[in-house]
C-alpha positions in Angstrom: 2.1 -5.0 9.7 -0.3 -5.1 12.9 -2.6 -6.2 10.7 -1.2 -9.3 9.0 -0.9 -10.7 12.5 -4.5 -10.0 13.5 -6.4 -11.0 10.5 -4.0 -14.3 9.8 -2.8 -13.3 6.1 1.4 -12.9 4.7 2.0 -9.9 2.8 3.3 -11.7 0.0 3.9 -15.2 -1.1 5.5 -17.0 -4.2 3.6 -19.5 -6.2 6.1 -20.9 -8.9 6.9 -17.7 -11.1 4.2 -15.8 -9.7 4.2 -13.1 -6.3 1.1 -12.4 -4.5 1.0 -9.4 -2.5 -1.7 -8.7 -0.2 -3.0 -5.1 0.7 -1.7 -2.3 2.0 -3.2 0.0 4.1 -1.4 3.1 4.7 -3.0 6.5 5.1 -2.3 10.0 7.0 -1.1 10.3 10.2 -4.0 9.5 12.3 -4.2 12.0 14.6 -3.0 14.9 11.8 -4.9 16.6 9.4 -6.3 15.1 6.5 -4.3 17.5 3.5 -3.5 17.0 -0.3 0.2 16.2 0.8 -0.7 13.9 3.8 -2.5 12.0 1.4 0.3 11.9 -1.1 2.9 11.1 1.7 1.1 8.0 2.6 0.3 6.9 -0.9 4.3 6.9 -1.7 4.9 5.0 1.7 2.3 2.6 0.5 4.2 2.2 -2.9 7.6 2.0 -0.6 6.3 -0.6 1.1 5.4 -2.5 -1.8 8.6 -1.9 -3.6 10.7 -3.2 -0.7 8.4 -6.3 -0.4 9.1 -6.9 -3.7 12.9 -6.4 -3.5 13.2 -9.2 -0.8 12.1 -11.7 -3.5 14.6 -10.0 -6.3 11.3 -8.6 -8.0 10.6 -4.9 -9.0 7.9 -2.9 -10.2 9.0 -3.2 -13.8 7.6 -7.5 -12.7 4.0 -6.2 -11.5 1.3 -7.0 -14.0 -1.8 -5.2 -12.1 -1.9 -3.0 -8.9 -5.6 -2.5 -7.6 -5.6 0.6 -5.5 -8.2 1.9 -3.9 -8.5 5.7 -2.1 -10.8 6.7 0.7 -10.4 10.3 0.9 -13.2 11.8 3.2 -11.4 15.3 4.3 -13.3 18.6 3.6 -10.6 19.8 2.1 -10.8 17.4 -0.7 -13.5 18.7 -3.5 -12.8 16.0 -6.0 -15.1 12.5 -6.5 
């Protein structure tokens, strides 16, 4: 939310039948360790977010057309790519 305020954009907006929603940045707790489920905690408060942003304009995932969703995940622990 800091962020909206310092870099001047809403997190969502209506344009006629449409919803924009603007990012979402939401990762682990910053000063915790960087795990499997502190990564999946803050991708399903990401996705909380979004659903209640959507709520307050009486829209619902089952209205979202396209999510772009990007991960950084930089933690040893993490093996993937």
């Amino acid at each position: 939310r800091e962020s909206y305020d310092r870099f001047n954009y809403a997190p969502i907006r209506r344009a006629g039948d449409y919803l924009y929603v603007s990012g979402v940045i939401i990762g682990s707790a910053p000063d915790g360790p960087k795990t499997p489920e502190t990564f999946k905690e803050g991708a399903r408060r990401a996705l909380r977010y979004l659903r209640n942003r959507l709520a307050a304009f009486d829209a619902s995932f089952d209205d979202v057309v396209m999510i772009n969703s990007f991960h950084d995940w930089t933690a040893e622990e993490f093996k993937g790519d």
